[in-house]
C-alpha positions in Angstrom: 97.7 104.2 84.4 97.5 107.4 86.2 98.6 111.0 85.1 102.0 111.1 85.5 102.8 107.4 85.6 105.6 106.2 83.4 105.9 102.8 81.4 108.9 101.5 82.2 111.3 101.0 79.1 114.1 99.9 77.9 116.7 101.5 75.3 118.0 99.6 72.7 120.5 101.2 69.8 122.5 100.4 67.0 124.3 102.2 63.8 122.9 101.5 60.6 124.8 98.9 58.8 125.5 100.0 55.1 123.6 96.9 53.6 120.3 98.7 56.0 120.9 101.3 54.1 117.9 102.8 52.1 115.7 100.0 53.9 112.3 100.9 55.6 112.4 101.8 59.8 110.3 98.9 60.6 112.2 96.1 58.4 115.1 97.5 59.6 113.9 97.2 63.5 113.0 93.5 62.5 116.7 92.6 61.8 118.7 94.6 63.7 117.0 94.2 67.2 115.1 90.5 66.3 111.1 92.2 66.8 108.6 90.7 64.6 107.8 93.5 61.9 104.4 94.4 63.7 105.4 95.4 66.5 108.3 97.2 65.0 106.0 98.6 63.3 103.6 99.9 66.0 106.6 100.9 68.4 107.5 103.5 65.4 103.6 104.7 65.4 104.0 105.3 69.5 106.7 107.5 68.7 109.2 105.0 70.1 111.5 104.9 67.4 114.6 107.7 66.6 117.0 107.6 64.0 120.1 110.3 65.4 117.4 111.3 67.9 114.8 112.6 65.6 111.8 110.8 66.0 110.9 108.5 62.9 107.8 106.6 61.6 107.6 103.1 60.2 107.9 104.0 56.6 111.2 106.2 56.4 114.1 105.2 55.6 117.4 104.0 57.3 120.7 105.7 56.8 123.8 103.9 57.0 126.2 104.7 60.0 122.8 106.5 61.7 122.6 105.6 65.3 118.7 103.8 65.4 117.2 103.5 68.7 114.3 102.1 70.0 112.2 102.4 73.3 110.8 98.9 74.0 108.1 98.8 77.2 109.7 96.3 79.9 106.0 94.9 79.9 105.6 91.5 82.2 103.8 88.4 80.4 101.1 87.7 82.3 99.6 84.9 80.0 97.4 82.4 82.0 97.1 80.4 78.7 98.6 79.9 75.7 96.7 80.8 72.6 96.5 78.6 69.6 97.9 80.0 66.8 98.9 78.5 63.8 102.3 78.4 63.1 103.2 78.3 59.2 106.4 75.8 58.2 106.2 74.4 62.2 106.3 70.8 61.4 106.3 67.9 63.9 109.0 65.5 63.5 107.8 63.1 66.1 105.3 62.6 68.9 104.3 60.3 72.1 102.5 60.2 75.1 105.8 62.3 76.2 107.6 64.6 74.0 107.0 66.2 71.0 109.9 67.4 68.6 109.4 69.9 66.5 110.9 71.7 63.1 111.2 75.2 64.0 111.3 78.0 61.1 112.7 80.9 61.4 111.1 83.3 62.5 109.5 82.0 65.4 109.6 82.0 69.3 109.8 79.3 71.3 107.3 80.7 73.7 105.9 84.7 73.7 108.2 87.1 75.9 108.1 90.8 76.5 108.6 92.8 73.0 107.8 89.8 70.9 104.0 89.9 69.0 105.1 87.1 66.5 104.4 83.8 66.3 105.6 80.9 69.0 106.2 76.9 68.9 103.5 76.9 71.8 101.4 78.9 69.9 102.0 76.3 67.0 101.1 73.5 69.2 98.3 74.1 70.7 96.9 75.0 67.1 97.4 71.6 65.9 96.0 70.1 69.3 99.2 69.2 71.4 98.5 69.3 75.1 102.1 70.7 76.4 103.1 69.6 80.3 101.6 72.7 82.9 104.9 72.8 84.3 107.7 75.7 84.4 106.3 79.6 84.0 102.2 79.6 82.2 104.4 81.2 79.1 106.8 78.6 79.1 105.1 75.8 79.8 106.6 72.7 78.8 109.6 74.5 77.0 112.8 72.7 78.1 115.1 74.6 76.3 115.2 77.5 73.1 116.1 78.6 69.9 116.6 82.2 68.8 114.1 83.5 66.7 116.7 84.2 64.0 117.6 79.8 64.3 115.5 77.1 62.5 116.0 73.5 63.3 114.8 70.6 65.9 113.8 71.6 69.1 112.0 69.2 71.9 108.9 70.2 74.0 107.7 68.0 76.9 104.3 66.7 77.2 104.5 65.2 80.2 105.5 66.3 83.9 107.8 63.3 84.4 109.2 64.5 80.7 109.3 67.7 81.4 111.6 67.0 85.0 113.7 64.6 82.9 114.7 66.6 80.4 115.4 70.2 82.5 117.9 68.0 84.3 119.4 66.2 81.5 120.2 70.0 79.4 121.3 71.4 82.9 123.7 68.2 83.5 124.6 68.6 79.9 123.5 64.5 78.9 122.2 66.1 76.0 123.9 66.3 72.2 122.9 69.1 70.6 124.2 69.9 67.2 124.3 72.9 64.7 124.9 73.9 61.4 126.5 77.5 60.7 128.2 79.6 57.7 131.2 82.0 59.2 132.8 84.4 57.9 136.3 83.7 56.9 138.3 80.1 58.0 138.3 79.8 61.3 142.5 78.4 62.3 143.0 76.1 63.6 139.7 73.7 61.2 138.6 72.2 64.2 138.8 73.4 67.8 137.0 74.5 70.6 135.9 78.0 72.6 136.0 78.3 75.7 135.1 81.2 76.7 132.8 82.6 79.8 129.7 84.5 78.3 127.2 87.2 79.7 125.2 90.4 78.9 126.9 92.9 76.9 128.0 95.8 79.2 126.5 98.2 76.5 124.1 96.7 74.8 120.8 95.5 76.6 119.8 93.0 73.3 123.2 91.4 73.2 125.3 89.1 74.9 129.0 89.1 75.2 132.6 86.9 76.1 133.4 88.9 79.6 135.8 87.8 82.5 133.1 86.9 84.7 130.4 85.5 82.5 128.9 81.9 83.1 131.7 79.3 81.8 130.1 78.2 77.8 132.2 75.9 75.8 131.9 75.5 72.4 133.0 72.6 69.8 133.5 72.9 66.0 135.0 71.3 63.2 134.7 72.7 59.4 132.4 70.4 56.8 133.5 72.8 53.6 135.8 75.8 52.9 134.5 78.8 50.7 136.3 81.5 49.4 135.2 83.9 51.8 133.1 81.4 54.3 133.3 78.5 56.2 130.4 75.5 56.6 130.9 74.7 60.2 129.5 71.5 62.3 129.2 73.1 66.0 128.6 70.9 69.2 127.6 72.9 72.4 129.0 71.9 75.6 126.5 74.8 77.1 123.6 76.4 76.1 123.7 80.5 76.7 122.0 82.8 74.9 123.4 83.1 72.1 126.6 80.8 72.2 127.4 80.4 69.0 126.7 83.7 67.5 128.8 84.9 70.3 131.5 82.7 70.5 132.0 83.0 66.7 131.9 86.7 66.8 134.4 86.8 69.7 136.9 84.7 67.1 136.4 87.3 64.5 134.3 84.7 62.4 130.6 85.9 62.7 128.0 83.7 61.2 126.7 85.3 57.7 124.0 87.5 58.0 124.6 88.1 61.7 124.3 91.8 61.8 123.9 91.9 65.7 127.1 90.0 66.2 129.3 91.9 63.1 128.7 89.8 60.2 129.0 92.2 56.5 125.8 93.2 55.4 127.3 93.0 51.8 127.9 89.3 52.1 124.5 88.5 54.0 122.3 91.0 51.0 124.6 88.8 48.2 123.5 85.3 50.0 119.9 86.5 49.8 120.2 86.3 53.4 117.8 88.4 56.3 119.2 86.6 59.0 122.0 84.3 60.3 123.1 81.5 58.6 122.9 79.1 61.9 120.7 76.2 61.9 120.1 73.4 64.9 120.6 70.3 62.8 120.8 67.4 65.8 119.2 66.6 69.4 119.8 63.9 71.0 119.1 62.5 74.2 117.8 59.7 76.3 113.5 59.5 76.4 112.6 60.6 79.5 109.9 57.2 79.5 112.2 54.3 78.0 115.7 55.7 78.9 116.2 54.4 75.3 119.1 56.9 73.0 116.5 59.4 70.4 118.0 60.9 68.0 116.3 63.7 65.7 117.5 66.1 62.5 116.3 68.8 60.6 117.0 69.4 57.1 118.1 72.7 55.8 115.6 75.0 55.2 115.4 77.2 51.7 116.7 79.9 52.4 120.2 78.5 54.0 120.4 76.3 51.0 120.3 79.0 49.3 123.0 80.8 50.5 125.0 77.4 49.9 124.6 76.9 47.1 125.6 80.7 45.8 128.5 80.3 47.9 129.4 76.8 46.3 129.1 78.4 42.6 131.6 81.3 43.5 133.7 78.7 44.5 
């Protein structure tokens, strides 16, 4: 880069929540905008972090109702290969010559992306000796559809080219059951229902997504599994797969999932749950095998820190 040459970069900002309050700049950075903690942490040592415009470093703390911003670089990937990397708590729930399905903590990317540093499923894979299919983008080869970072649960990555074709079409045509878990705020009324709602980017907000007039159409199905006094345990079926459906959807109802700070949730209830991150886990996939044609069904069990949460929720019942 030349004198004179500007990175180009993108603004992202936010007021403090009161449960961020008194936590560390980088940790805080983590949550709120969904970085891994490294690179929170070295965007604060570029100088690319301000709390009420002054410029802050990784160790300071957060103020609650403080406007944080950050300056990410829109960098382009330009991985020609993925490297192995392993991936603690990514456990393979079953493998052929076609597909491999996958346990996915929290905490992890499905594949790397511009502002992420942490640790990806592909990364994962190729550590334990997976050969993914070559096709789609060299950083997201094989990937036929996501979870957030902030999601655990089963997610499916193709092995094959003839896999990898069958199952792009079948999540575009929607032959696909995919199935969630999440904890929201409140009850929803009525129990059982569905949103439909069309969702896009957030007119303000570069990180976030948002119900607008004339968004892509996203349906969502739920019914609730248990009542809490301040909480719901919700079964969610998607009908479409945006970015960030259900945290959006739910928000849009006034019913955030717990420990969604992005989306509204309290801090006070998340910090009491033990939570650092939303309570939304993808518990079911299933689909046809893109070999056999045969019905597959796969599920993920909670992880700790989601029972965890239950379970305190359950005992103030």
């Amino acid at each position: 880069m030349t004198a004179g040459d500007t990175e180009p970069v993108t603004t992202r900002s936010l007021p403090v929540p009161d449960g961020l309050d008194g936590e560390r700049v980088d940790a805080g950075l983590a949550r709120l905008f969904g970085l891994s903690r490294t690179r929170a942490a070295d965007l604060a040592a570029a100088g690319a972090v301000r709390i009420n415009g002054r410029t802050v470093g990784k160790s300071e703390r957060l103020v609650a109702d403080a406007v944080l911003e950050v300056e990410v670089p829109d960098d382009p990937v330009t991985i020609d290969h993925i490297i192995a990397e392993p991936v603690e708590g990514l456990r393979v729930i079953y493998d052929d010559a076609d597909i491999v399905v996958v346990d996915k903590p929290v905490g992890v990317a499905a594949h790397p992306s511009p502002g992420w540093a942490g640790p990806t499923v592909l990364a994962g894979l190729a550590a334990q000796g997976f050969t993914i299919a070559t096709s789609g983008a060299a950083e997201r080869q094989g990937i036929v559809h996501r979870l957030d970072v902030g999601t655990s649960g089963v997610m499916v990555v193709a092995k094959s080219e003839h896999a990898y074709s069958a199952l792009k079409r079948a999540f575009k045509v929607r032959d696909v059951r995919k199935e969630y878990l999440a904890v929201v705020q409140g009850h929803p009324d009525p129990s059982s229902g569905t949103i439909d709602a069309p969702i896009d980017r957030h007119p303000t907000s570069s990180h976030r997504w948002a119900v607008v007039a004339d968004g892509k159409p996203s349906v969502t199905h739920y019914s609730t599994v248990e009542a809490f006094p301040h909480a719901s345990l919700l079964r969610i079926r998607l009908e479409t797969g945006r970015t960030h459906q259900i945290r959006v959807h739910m928000s849009a109802v006034r019913h955030p999932c717990v420990g969604d700070l992005t989306y509204g949730a309290d801090p006070v209830l998340a910090a009491r749950l033990g939570l650092q991150r939303q309570w939304l886990h993808a518990e079911c996939l299933a689909f046809e095998h893109p070999a056999s044609g045969e019905p597959v069904e796969f599920h993920s069990a909670l992880p700790a820190d989601l029972e965890q949460a239950l379970e305190i929720l359950r005992a103030a019942g």
